[in-house]
C-alpha positions in Angstrom: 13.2 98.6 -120.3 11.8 101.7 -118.8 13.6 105.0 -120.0 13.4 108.5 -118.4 13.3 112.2 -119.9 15.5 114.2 -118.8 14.1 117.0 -116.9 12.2 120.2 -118.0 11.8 123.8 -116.7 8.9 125.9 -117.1 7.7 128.8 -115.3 4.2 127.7 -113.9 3.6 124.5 -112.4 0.2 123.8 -113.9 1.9 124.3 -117.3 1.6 120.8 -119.5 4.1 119.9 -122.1 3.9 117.6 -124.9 5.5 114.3 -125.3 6.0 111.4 -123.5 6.4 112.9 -120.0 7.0 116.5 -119.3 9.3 117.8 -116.1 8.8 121.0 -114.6 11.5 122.2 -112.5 11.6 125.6 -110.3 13.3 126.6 -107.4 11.4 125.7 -104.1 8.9 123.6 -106.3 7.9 119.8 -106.8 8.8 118.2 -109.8 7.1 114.7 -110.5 9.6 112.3 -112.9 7.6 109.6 -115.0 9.3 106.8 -117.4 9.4 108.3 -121.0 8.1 105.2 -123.0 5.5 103.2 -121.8 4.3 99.7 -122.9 1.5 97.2 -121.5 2.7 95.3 -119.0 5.8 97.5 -118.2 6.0 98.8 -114.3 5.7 102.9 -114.0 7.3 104.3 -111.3 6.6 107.8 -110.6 9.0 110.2 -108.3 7.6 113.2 -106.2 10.8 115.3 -105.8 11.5 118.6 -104.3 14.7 121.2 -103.0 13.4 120.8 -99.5 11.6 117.3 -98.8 12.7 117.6 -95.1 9.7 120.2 -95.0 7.0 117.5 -96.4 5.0 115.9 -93.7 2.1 114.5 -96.4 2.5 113.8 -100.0 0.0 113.1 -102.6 -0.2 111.6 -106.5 -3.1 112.4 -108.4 -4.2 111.1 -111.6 -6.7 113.3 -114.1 -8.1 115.5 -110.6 -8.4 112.3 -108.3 -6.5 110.9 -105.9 -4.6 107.9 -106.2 -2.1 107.4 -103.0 -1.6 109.7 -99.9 1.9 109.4 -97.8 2.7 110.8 -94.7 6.2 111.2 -96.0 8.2 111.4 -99.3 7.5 108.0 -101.3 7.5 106.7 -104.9 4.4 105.8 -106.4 4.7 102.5 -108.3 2.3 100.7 -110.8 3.3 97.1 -110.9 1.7 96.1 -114.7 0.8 98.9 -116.4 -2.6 99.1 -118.6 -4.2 101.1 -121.3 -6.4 102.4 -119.0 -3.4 103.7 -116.7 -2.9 106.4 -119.8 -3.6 110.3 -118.3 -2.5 113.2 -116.7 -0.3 112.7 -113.3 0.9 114.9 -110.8 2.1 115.1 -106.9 1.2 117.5 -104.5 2.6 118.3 -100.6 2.1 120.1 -97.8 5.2 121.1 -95.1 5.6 121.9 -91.9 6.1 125.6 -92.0 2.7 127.6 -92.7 1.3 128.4 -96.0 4.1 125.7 -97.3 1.8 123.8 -99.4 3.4 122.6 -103.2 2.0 121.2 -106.5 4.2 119.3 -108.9 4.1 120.0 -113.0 1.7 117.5 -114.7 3.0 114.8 -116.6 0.9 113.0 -119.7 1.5 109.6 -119.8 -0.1 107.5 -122.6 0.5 103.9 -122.7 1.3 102.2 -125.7 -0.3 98.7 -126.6 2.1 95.8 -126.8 0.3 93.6 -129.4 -3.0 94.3 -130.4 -6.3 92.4 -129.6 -6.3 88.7 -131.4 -8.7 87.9 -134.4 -9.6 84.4 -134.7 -9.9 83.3 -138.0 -10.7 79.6 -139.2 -10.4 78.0 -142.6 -14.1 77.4 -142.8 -16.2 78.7 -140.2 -19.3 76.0 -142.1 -17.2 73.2 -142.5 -18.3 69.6 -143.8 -18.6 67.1 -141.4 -15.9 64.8 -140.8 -13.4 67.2 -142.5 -10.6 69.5 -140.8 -10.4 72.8 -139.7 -7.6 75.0 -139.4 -7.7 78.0 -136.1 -5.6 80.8 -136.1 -4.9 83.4 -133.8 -3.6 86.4 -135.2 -1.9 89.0 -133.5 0.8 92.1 -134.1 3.9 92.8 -132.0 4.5 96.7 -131.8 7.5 97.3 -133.8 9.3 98.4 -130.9 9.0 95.4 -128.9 9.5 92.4 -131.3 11.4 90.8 -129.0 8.5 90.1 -126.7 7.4 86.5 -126.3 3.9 85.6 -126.9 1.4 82.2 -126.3 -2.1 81.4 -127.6 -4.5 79.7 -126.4 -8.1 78.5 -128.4 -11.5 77.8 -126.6 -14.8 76.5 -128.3 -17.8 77.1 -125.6 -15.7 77.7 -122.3 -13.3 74.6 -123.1 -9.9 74.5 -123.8 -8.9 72.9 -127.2 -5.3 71.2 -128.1 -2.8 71.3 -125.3 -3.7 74.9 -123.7 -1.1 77.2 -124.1 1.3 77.0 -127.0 3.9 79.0 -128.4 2.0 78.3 -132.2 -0.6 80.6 -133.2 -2.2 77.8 -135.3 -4.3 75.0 -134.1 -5.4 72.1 -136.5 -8.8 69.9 -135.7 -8.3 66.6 -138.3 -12.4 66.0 -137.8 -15.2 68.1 -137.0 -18.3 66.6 -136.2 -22.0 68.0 -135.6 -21.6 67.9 -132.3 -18.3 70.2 -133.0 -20.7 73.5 -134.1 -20.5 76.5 -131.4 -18.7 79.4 -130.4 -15.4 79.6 -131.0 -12.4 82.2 -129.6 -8.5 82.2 -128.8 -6.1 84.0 -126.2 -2.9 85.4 -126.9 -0.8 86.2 -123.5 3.2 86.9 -122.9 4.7 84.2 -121.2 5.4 86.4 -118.0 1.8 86.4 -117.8 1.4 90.2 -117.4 -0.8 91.0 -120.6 -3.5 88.9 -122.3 -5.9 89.6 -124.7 -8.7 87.6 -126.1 -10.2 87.7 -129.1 -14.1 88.0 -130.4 -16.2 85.2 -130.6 -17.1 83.3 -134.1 -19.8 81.1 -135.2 -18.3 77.8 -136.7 -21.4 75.6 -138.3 -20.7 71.9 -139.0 -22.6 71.0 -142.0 -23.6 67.2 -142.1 -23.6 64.9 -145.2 -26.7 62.5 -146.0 -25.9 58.8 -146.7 -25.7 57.5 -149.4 -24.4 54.4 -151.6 -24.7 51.5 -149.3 -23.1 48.1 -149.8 -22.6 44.8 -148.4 -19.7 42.6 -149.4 -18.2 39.8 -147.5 -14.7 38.6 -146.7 -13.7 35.2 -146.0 -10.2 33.5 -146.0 -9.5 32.6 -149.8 -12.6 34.5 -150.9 -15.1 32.0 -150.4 -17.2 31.2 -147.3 -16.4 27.9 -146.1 -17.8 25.8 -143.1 -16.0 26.9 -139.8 -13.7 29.2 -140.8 -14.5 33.5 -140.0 -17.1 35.5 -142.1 -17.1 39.1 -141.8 -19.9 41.4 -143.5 -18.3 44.9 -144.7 -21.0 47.2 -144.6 -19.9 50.8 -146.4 -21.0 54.2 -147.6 -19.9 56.3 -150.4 -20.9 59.6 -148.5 -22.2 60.7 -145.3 -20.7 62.9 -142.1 -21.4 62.4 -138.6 -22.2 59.4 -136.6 -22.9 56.3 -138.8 -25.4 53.7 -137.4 -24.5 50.4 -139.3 -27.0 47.6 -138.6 -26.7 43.8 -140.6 -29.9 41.4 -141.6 -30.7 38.3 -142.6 -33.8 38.6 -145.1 -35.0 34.8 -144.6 -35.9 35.9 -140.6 -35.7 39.9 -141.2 -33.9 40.2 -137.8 -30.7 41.9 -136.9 -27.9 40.5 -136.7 -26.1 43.2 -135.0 -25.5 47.0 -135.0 -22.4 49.9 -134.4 -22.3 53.4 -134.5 -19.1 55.3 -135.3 -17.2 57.7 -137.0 -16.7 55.8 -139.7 -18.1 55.3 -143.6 -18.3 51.4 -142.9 -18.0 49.2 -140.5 -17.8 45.3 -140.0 -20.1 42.3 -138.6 -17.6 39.1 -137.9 -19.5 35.6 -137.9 -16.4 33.8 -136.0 -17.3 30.1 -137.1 -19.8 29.5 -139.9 -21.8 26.9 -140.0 -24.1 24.8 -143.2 -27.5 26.8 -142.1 -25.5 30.3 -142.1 -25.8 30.4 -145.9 -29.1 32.7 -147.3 -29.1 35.9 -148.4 -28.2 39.2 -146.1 -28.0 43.2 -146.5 -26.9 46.0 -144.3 -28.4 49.5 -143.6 -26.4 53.0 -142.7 -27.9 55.8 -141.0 -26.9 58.9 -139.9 -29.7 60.6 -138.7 -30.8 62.0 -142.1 -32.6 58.7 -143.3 -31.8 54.6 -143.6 -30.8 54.1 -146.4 -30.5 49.8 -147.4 -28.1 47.6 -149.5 -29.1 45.2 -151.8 -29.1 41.9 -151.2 -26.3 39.7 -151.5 -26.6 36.2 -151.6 -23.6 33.9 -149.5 -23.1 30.3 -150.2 -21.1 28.1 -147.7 -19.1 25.3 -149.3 -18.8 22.3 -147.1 -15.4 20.3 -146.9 -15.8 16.4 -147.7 -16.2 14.2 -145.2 -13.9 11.0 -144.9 -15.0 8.9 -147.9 -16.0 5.1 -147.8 -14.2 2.4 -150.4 -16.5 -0.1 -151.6 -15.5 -2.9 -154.1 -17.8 -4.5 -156.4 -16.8 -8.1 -158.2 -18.3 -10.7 -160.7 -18.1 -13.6 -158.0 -17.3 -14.2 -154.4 -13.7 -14.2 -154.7 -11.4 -12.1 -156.9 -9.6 -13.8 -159.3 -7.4 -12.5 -162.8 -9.2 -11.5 -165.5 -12.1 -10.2 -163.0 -13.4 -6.4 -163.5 -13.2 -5.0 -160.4 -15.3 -1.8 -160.0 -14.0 0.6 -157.1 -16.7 2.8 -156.1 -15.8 6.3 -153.5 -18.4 8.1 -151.8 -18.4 11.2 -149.3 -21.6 11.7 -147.6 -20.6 15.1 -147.4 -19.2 18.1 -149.3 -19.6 20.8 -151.8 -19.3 19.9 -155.5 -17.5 19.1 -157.6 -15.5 16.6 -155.7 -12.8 14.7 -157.6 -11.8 11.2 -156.4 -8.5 9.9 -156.6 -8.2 5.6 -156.2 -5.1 3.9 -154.9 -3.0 0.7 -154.6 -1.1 0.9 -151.7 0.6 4.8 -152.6 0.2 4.0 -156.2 -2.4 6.0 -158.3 -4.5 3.9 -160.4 -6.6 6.9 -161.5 -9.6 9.7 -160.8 -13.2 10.2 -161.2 -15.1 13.6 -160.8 -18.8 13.8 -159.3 -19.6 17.5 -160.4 -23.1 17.3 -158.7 -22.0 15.5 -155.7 -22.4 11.7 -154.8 -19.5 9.3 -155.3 -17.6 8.1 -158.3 -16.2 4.4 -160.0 -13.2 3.2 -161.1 -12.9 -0.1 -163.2 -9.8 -1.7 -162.9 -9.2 -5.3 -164.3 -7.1 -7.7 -162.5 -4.2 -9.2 -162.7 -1.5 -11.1 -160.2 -0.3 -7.8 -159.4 -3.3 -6.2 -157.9 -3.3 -8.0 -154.7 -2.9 -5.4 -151.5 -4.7 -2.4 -150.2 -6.4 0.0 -151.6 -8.3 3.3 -150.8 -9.8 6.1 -152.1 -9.4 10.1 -151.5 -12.2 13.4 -152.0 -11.3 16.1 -152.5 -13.2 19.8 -153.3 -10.3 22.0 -152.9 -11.2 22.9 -149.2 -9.0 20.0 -147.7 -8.5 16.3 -148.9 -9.7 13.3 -146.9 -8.8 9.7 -147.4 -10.7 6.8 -147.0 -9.5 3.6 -145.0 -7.7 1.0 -146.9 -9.5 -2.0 -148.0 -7.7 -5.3 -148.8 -8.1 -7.4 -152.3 -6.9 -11.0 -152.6 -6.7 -12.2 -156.0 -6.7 -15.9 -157.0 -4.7 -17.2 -160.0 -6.0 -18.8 -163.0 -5.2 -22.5 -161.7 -6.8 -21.8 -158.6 -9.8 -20.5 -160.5 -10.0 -23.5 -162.8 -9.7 -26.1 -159.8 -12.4 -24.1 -158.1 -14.9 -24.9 -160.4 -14.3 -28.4 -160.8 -14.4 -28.3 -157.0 -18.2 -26.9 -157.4 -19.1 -29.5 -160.4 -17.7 -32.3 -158.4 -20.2 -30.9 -155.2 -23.1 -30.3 -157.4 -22.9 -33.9 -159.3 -22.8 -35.8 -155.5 -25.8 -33.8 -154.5 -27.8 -34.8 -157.4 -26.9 -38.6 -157.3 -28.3 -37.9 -153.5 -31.1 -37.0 -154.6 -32.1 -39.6 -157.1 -31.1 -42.2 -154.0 -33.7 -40.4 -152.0 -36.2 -40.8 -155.0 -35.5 -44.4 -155.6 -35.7 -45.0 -151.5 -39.2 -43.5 -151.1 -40.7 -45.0 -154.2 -39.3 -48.5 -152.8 -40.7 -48.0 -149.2 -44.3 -46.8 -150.8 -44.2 -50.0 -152.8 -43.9 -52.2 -150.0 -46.1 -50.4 -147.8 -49.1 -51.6 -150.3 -48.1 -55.0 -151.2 -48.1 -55.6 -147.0 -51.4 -54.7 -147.0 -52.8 -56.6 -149.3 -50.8 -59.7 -148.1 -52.0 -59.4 -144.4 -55.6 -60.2 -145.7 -54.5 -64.0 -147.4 -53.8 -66.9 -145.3 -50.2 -66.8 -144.0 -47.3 -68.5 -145.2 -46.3 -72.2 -143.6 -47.8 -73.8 -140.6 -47.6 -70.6 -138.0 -51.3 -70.5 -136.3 -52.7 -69.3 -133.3 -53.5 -71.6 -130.9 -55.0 -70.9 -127.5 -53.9 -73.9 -126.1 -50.6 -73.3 -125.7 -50.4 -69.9 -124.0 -50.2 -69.0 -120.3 -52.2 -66.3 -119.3 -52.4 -64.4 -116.4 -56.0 -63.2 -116.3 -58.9 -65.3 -118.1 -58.4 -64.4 -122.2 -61.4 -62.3 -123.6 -63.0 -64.5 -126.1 -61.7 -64.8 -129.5 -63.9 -62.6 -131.3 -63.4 -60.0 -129.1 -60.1 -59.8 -130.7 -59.2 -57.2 -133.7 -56.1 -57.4 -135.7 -54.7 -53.8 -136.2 -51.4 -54.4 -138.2 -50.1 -58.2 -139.4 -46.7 -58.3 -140.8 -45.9 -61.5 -142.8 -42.8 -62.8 -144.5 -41.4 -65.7 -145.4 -41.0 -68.9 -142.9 -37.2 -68.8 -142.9 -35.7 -69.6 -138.6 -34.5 -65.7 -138.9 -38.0 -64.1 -139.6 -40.0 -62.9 -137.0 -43.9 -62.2 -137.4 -46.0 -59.9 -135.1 -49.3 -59.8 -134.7 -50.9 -56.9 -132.7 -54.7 -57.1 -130.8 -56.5 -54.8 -129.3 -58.2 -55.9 -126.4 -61.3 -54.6 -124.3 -60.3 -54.6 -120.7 -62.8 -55.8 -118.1 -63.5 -52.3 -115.9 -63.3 -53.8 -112.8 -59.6 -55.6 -113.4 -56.0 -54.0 -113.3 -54.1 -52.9 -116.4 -53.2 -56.5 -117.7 -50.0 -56.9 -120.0 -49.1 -60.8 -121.2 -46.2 -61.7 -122.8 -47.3 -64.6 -124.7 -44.6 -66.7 -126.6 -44.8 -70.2 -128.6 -43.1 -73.0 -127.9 -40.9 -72.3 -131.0 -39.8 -69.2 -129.8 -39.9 -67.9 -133.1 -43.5 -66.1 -132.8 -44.1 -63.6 -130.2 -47.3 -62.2 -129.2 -48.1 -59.1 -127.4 -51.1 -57.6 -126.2 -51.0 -53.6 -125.7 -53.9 -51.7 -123.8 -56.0 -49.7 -125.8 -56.6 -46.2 -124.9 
């Protein structure tokens, strides 16, 4: 890369010539040889020469008046990278053996040439709004004798390295900048053998942040309505603001949070992963982003409740279906969101529907015939899932069997009220023979049955006669079969035992008895 002029004469040695480097040549003199073109980064070699270097015992390369290397014998003089500030006036200088042999080369201007000059960054906004991108560049110029050199950039904000460090791409493209983004920014630009890099000046970049504003809460549930158990999930959103977005959820009944997340984001989301019957109220979200809160409005969220399993209940005229009955077929769910339509059944058959749009259960009249023996049920439904009842069995009695059915209950209802007028007639009969006893038992009685002592056998002495009271007499009439009682009471001697005579009549046809009185 490095090219040499060919060399000069000139009659004094401290003689300078123009142009890239500048030879003097004289006989017994020191001519210093320099590369003629000179770029950043290229090595310079410089070369001491003279008609009798056997004589040199110390040579010495000077740059501008000052010394840059001294050798004890004849050496090149090498920079390894050469530098803008390696530009000025060179020359060499010996001293020999023999006395008074002391030389000075010609001086030589050399002036290195920049290789690409110093980068400018520039950005597309150096005040960009938050949240938005930003493009970097590092610009740069090749000298237009060495485009064939390779370059590599580099771009740092605030002693760290952005993107993947060193690329081949001038450009570097930020999708986001955030507040936190603002500082100083700067790039590198370097060839890739590493010998030259330049940097550029610093710039301000400003990221300007966005106030909220235009909050909303909406809510999104599978089928677009909230239903119990299934996922709710609270969208909370902004129409504008930059930065970091706090998003925080409420419920206004309790006024507590629900739950909170800061991002990057214009909205964010609050998942309820089973909701239940008491979830339902009224809720709103707020945003902040460091500016202000700003609040929602309130939404309101109703949760519709699936039915529950309905019950079948069937309603007749008497205790057993029969044909020509009305049967009423009543549904019910004790639970569920209305309307709820009810479907009734025969088996798989439908017989028809019924809607409760407030809720509650529903009737069907059917009215029966042969046919309509078997099960039926009943099904609810409010468009979140059907549920069907169990089935309920119906026999139905035919129209003979009903007719013989209510002879069967005339028949029963005639026997009990000739039972009853028996009953009647019995009690009436028993009362009337009660009284005509009584007044019998005070006349004399019937034929020629009397008392008399004489005849008895007793086994204590017998009281005296008007020490006996009759208590009950029964008389009737003086036929062999009849049998007439007489009962006394009488007082028992304190110092004798309990005494109990059987006292019967020669007849055997009257018997006596005497009972203790208590």
């Amino acid at each position: 890369m490095s090219q040499h002029l060919p060399f000069l004469r000139s009659r004094n040695p401290g003689d300078t010539y123009g142009g890239p480097a500048a030879v003097t040549e004289q006989a017994d003199s020191l001519t210093l040889v320099a590369p003629s073109s000179v770029f950043e980064g290229d090595s310079i070699v410089l070369k001491c020469q003279g008609v009798e270097n056997w004589k040199i015992q110390k040579m010495t390369y000077h740059k501008d008046n000052k010394e840059l290397s001294v050798f004890k014998k004849v050496s090149d003089f090498l920079i390894q990278s050469a530098v803008l500030s390696d530009s000025g006036n060179y020359f060499c200088s010996t001293k020999g053996n023999v006395f008074f042999w002391d030389k000075r080369s010609n001086i030589v201007k050399i002036k290195v040439q920049e290789l690409f000059q110093h980068p400018v960054l520039t950005a597309s906004s150096f005040q960009p709004i938050e949240g938005g991108p930003v493009s970097l560049k590092c610009e740069t110029q090749l000298s237009p004798q060495r485009l064939d050199v390779q370059l590599q950039f580099c771009f740092f904000r605030e002693n760290q390295v952005l993107g993947s460090r060193w690329s081949s791409s001038p450009e570097l493209q930020i999708p986001a900048m955030w507040s936190e983004d603002t500082g100083s920014y700067w790039c590198e630009a370097e060839t890739v053998t590493h010998r030259i890099r330049k940097q550029s000046l610093q710039s301000q970049i400003h990221v300007q942040r966005i106030p909220i504003s235009n909050v909303s809460l909406e809510t999104r549930a599978p089928g677009g309505q909230v239903t119990e158990g299934q996922k709710l999930i609270l969208l909370c959103s902004v129409t504008a603001g930059t930065g970091n977005v706090t998003f925080s959820w409420y419920r206004e009944a309790t006024g507590t949070s629900l739950g909170m997340k800061t991002q990057h984001s214009l909205s964010a989301e609050l998942e309820i992963p089973a909701v239940k019957e008491s979830d339902a109220g009224k809720y709103y979200c707020r945003a902040d982003n460091g500016h202000e809160s700003i609040q929602s409005k309130v939404v309101n969220i109703p949760v519709r409740i699936p039915v529950s399993r309905p019950v079948l209940t069937l309603r007749s005229p008497g205790a057993q279906t029969a044909v020509g009955d009305l049967l009423e077929l009543h549904c019910e769910a004790l639970r569920g969101s209305p309307p709820i339509l009810y479907r009734f059944y025969q088996k798989d058959v439908t017989l028809g529907n019924s809607s409760a749009p407030s809720g509650g259960g529903a009737s069907f009249n059917l009215s029966l015939t042969a046919e309509h023996s078997g099960n039926y049920s009943c099904e609810a439904d409010n468009g979140l899932g059907a549920q069907h009842s169990e089935a309920v069995p119906v026999s139905i009695s035919g129209p003979d069997g009903h007719r013989r059915d209510l002879m069967t209950a005339g028949v029963l209802w005639g026997l009990f009220g000739v039972l009853v007028f028996i009953g009647v007639a019995l009690l009436l009969y028993s009362l009337f023979h009660k009284i005509s006893g009584e007044s019998s038992a005070t006349n004399e009685p019937r034929g020629d049955c009397r008392l008399n002592p004489q005849e008895f056998t007793y086994s204590s002495p017998i009281p005296k006669m008007e020490e006996l009271q009759p208590v009950y007499v029964n008389v009737g009439s003086v036929d062999v079969d009849v049998v007439y009682s007489q009962v006394w009471s009488i007082q028992q001697p304190e110092s004798s035992a309990n005494i109990r005579t059987l006292l019967e009549n020669k007849d055997s046809q009257v018997i006596y008895s005497s009972v203790k009185k208590s």
